[in-house]
VONUKOL-210137 format. One line per field, with one value per residue (C-alpha): residue in one letter; residue number from 0; x, y, z. Coordinates in nm, 2 decimals, padded with zeros to 4 digits. Layout:
% VONUKOL-210137
roke <- A; ...;
votor <- NUM; ...;
xx <- X; ...;
yy <- Y; ...;
zz <- Z; ...;
END
This chain:
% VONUKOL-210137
roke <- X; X; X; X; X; X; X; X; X; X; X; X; X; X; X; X; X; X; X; X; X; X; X; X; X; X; X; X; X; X; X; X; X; X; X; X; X; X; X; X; X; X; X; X; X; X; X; X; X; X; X; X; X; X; X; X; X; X; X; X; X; X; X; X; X; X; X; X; X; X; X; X; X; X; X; X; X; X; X; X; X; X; X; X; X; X; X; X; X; X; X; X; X; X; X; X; X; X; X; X; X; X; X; X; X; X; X; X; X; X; X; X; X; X; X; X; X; X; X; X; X; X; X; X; X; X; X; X; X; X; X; X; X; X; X; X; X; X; X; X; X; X; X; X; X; X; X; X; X; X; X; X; X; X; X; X; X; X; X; X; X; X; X; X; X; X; X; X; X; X; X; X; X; X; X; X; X; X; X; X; X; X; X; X; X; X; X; X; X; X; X; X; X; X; X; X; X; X; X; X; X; X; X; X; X; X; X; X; X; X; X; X; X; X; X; X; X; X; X; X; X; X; X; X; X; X; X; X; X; X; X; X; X; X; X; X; X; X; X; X; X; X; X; X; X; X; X; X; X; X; X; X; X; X; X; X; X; X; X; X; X; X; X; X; X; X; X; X; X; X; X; X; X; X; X; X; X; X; X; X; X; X; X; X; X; X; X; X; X; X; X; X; X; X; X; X; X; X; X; X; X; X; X; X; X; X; X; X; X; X; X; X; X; X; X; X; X; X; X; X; X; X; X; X; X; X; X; X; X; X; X;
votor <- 0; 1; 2; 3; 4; 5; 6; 7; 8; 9; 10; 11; 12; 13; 14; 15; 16; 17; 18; 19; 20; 21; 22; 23; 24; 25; 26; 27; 28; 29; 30; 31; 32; 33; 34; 35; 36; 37; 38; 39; 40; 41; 42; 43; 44; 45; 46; 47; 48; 49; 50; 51; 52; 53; 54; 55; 56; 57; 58; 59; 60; 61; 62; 63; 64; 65; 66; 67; 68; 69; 70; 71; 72; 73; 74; 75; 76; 77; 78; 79; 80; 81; 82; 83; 84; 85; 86; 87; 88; 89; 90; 91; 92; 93; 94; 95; 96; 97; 98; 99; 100; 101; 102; 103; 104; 105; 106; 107; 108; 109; 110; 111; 112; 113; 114; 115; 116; 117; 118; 119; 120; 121; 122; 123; 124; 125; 126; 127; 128; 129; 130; 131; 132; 133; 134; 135; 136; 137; 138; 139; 140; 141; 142; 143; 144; 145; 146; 147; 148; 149; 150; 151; 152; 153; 154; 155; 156; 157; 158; 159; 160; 161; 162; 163; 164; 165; 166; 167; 168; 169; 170; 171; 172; 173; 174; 175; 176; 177; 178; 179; 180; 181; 182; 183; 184; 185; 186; 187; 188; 189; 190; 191; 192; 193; 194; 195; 196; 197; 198; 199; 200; 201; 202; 203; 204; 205; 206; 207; 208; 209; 210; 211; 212; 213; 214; 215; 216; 217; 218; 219; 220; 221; 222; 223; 224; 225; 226; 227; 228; 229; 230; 231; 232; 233; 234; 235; 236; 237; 238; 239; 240; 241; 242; 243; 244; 245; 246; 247; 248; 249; 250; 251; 252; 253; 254; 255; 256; 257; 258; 259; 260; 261; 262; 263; 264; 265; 266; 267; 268; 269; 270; 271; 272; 273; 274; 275; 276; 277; 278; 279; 280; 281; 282; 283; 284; 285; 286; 287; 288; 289; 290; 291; 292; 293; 294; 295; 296; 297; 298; 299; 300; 301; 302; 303; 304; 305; 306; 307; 308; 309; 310; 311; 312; 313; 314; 315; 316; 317; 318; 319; 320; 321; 322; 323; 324; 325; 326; 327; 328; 329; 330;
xx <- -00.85; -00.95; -01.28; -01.40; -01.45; -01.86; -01.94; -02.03; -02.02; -01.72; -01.48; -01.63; -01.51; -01.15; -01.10; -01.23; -00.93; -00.67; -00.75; -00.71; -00.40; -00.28; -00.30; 00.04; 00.16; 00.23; 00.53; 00.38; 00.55; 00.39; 00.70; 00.50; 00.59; 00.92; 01.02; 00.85; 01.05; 01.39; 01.31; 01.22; 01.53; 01.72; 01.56; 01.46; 01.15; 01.22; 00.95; 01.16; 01.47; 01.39; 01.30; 01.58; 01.77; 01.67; 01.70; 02.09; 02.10; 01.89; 01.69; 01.96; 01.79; 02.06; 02.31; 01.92; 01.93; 02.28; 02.23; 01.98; 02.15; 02.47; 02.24; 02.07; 02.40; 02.53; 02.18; 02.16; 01.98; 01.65; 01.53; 01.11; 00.90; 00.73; 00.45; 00.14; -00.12; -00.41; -00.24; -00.20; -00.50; -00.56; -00.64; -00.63; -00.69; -00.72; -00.70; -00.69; -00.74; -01.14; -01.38; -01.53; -01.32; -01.41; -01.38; -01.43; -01.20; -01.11; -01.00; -00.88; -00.61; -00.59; -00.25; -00.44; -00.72; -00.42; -00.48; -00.18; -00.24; -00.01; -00.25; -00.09; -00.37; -00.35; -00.56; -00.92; -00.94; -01.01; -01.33; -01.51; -01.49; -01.79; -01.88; -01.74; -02.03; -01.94; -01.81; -02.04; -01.81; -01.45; -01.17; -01.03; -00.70; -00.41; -00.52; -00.89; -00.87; -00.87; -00.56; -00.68; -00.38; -00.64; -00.86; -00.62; -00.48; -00.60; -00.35; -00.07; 00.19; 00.58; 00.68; 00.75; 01.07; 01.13; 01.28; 01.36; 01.49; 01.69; 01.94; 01.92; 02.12; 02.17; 02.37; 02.56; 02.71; 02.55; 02.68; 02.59; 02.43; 02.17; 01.86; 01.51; 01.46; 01.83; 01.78; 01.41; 01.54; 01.82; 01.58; 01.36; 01.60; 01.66; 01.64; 01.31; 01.33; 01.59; 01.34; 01.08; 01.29; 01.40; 01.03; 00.88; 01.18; 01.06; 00.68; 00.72; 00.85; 00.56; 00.27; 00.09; 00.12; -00.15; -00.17; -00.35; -00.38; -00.24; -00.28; -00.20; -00.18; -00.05; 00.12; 00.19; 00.56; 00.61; 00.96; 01.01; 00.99; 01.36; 01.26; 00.94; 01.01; 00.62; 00.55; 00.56; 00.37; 00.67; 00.59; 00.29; 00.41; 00.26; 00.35; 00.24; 00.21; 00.16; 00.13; 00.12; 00.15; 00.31; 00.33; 00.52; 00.64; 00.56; 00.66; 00.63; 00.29; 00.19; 00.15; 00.19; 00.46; 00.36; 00.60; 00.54; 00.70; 00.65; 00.77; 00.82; 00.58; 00.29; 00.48; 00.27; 00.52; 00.81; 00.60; 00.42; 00.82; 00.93; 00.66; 00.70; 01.10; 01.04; 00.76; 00.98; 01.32; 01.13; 00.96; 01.24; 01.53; 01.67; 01.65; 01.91; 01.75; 01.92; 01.75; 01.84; 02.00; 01.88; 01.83; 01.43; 01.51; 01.75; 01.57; 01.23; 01.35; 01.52; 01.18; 01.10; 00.71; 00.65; 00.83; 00.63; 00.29; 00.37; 00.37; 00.15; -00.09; -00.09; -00.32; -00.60; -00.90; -00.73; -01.07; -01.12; -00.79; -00.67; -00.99; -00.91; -00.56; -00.64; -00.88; -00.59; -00.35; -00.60; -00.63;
yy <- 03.28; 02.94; 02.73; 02.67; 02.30; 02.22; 02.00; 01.65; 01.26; 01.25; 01.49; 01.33; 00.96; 01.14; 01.29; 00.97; 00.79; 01.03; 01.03; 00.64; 00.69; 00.90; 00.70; 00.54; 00.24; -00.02; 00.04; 00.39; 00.61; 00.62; 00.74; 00.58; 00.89; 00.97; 00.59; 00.60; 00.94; 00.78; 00.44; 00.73; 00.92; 00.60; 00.47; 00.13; 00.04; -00.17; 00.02; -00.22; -00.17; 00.23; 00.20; 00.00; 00.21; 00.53; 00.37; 00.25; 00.64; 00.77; 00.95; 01.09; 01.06; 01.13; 00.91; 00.68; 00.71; 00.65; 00.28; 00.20; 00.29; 00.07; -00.21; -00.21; -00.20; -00.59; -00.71; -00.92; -00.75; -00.89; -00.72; -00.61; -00.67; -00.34; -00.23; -00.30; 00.02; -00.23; -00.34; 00.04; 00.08; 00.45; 00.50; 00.91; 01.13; 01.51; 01.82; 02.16; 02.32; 02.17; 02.12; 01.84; 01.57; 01.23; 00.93; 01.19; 01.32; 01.10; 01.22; 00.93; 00.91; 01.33; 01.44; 01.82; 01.68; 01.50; 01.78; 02.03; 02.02; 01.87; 01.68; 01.56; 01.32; 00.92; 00.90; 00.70; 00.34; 00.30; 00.23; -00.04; 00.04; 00.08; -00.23; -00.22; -00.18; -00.43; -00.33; -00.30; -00.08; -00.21; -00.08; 00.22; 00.14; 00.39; 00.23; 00.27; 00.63; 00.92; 01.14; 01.54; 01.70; 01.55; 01.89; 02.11; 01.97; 02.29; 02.48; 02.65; 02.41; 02.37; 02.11; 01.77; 01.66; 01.32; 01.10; 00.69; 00.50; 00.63; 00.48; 00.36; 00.62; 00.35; 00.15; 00.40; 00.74; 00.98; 01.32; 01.67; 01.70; 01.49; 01.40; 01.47; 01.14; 01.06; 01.43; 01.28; 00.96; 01.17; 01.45; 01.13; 01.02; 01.41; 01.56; 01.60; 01.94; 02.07; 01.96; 02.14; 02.45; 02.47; 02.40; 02.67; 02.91; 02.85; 02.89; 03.27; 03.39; 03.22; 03.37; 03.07; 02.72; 02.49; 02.12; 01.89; 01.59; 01.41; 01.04; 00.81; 00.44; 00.11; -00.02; -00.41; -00.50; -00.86; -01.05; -01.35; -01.65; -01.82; -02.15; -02.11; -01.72; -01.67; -01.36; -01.36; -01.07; -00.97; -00.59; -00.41; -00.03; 00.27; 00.55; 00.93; 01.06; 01.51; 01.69; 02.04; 02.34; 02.68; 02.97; 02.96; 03.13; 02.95; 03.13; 03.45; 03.41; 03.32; 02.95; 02.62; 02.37; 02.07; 01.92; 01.53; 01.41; 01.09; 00.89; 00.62; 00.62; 00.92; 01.20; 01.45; 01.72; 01.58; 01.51; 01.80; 01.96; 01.72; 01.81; 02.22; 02.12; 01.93; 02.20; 02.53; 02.34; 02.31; 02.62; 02.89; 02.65; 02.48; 02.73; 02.98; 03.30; 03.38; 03.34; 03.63; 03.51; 03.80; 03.79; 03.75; 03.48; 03.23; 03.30; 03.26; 02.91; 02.81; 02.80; 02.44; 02.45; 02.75; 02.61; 02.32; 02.49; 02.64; 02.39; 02.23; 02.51; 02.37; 02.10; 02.38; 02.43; 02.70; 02.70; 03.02; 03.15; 02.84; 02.91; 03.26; 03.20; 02.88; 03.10; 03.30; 03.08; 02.89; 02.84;
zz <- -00.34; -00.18; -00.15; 00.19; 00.25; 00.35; 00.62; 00.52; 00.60; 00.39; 00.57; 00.90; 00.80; 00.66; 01.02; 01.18; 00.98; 01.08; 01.43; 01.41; 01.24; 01.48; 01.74; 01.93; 01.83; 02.06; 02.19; 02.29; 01.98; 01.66; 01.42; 01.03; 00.88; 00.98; 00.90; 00.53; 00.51; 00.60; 00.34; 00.08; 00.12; 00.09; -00.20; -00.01; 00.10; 00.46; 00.72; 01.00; 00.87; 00.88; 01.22; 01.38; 01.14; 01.37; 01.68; 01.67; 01.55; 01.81; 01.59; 01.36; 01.03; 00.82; 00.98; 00.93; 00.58; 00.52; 00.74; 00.53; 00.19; 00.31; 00.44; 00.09; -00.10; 00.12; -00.03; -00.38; -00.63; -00.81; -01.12; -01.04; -01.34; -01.47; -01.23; -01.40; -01.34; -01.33; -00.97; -00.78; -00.61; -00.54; -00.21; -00.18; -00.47; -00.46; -00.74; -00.61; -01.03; -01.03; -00.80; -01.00; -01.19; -01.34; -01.11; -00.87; -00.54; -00.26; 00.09; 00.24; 00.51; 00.49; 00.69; 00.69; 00.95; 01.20; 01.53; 01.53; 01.93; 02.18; 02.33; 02.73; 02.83; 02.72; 02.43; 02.57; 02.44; 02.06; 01.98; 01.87; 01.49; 01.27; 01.08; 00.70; 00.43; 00.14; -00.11; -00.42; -00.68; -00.83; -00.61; -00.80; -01.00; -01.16; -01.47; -01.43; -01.36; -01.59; -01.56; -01.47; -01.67; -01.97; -01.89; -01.99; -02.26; -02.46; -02.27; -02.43; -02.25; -02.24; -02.47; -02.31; -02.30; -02.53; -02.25; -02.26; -01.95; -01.68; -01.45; -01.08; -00.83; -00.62; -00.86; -01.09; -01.01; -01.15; -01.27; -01.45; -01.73; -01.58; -01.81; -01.65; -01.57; -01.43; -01.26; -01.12; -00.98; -00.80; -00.65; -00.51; -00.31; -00.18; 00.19; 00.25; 00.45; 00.14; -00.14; 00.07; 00.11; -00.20; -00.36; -00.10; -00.27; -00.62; -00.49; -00.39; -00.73; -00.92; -01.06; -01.06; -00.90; -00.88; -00.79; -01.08; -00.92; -00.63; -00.58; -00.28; -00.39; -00.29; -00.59; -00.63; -00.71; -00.87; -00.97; -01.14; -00.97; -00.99; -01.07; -01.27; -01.41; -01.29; -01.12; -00.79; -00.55; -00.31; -00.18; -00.16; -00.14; -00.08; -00.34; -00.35; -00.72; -00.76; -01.12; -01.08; -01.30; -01.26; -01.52; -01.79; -02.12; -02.45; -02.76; -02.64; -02.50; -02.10; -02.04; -01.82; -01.75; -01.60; -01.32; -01.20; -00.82; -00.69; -00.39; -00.16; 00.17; 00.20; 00.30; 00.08; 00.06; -00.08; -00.38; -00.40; -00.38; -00.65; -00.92; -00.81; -00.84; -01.20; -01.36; -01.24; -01.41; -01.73; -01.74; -01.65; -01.87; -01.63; -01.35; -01.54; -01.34; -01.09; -00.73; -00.50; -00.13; 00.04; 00.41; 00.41; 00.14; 00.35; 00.69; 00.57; 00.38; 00.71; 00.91; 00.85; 00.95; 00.74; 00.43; 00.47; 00.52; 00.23; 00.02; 00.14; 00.09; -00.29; -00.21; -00.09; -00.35; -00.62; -00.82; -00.91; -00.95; -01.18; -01.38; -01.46; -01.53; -01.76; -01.98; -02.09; -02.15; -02.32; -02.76;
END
């Protein structure tokens, strides 16, 4: 059971935004997403590099990726300092579990309101846009923002897993038994349509699966200046952060497990696949039952639109379902 979204200023601005985004580029083609896919795959955030990247491989995005990952590897290596949360501005913020969360909910760029028509006709001349209003509130920070999971911290929930620092894929091999952070850093850098199809998988066999809190944020990356060991602002780069919870057993009893995905870039679903990836692993053990291959199974994941409607559907209003569910898994 969803919420149906009212009419107001708000979702006019958001489509307003994605019809601007939209829009070609100028050299005709407008590929953002498909080249923040290809830098998150490889682990490397280099918009340009992803897009010359798919041209030498017309469009190949694998053979993309792997370019990239070789081009990064012929780079020298600067340790980043530790991202300071008071310097991610959150531009997007959404939870599909309540209708009404502190700081509030932010459409921003939505990828849900972007036309699913072909359209054949040149798109008219942009117009002139609206003059800004200044700005009379503090921009909204990852720091300055109250975390969702905090409402339902009265649920019976999986334990969480005591974890320290992991290690880079892209500079040691990693191998089974992975920790969860060792195991996260390797699912970022995953296929984008497999992490979907294998998230959509996990989806069906849930009782319930509900997205916290999604946030879209530009996060500021610093390193120390060489000579003076100040820090030095060298990348500004976008980041798309998704907790969700799906059921779970706790002692016997129903409860939640909470899953966290991030990425490079804004492509929605490959976090939203992560955290369903991430909150499934801890609640079932690791994934130990077994998930039937039947024919309805591997066709059904093989349909690349509706895998990826699929999970997208997380990000829909699951109000009153979550709130029935959450009052018995709840004391």
């Amino acid at each position: 059971m969803y919420a149906s979204m009212q009419e107001n200023p708000a979702l006019d601005a958001a489509r307003r935004l994605a019809r601007r985004a939209s829009l070609p580029t100028g050299d005709g083609l407008n590929i953002t997403l498909l080249e923040e896919q290809v830098c998150a795959e490889a682990g490397l955030w280099e918009t340009a590099v992803a897009r010359r990247a798919l041209g030498q491989s017309r469009g190949d995005t694998a053979h993309a990726v792997s370019m990239l990952r070789v081009w990064a590897a012929t780079q020298p290596h600067v340790p980043a300092l530790p991202v300071d949360a008071g310097e991610v501005v959150v531009l997007r913020r959404l939870s599909s579990a309540y209708p009404q969360i502190s700081g509030g909910q932010w459409l921003g760029l939505a990828p849900d309101l972007v036309s699913r028509q072909l359209h054949w006709s040149d798109p008219p001349a942009e117009e002139t846009p609206e003059p800004v209003a200044e700005r009379t509130a503090e921009v909204p920070t990852h720091a300055g923002t109250p975390r969702v999971r905090d409402l339902i911290e009265a649920a019976r929930m999986v334990a969480e897993p005591a974890e320290g620092d992991g290690d880079d894929p892209a500079r040691t091999v990693l191998t089974p038994p992975l920790s969860r952070v060792n195991r996260m850093a390797m699912l970022a850098r995953g296929e984008t349509g497999a992490l979907v199809a294998l998230a959509a998988l996990i989806l069906g066999r849930r009782q319930e699966a509900v997205m916290v809190e999604l946030r879209v944020a530009v996060a500021a990356v610093r390193t120390p200046h060489p000579r003076t060991g100040r820090p030095c602002l060298i990348a500004e780069v976008p980041i798309t952060e998704v907790e969700v919870v799906v059921d779970a057993d706790v002692d016997g009893r129903p409860g939640l497990a909470m899953g966290w995905g991030a990425t490079l870039g804004t492509v929605e679903r490959r976090a939203i696949s992560l955290a369903l990836l991430d909150a499934a692993m801890r609640a079932d053990g690791e994934l130990d039952e077994v998930l039937p291959l039947d024919e309805q199974t591997v066709v059904a994941a093989a349909d690349g639109p509706a895998t990826a409607g699929f999970v997208e559907h997380v990000r829909l209003p699951h109000y009153a379902t979550f709130a029935a569910y959450i009052s018995g898994v709840t004391g």
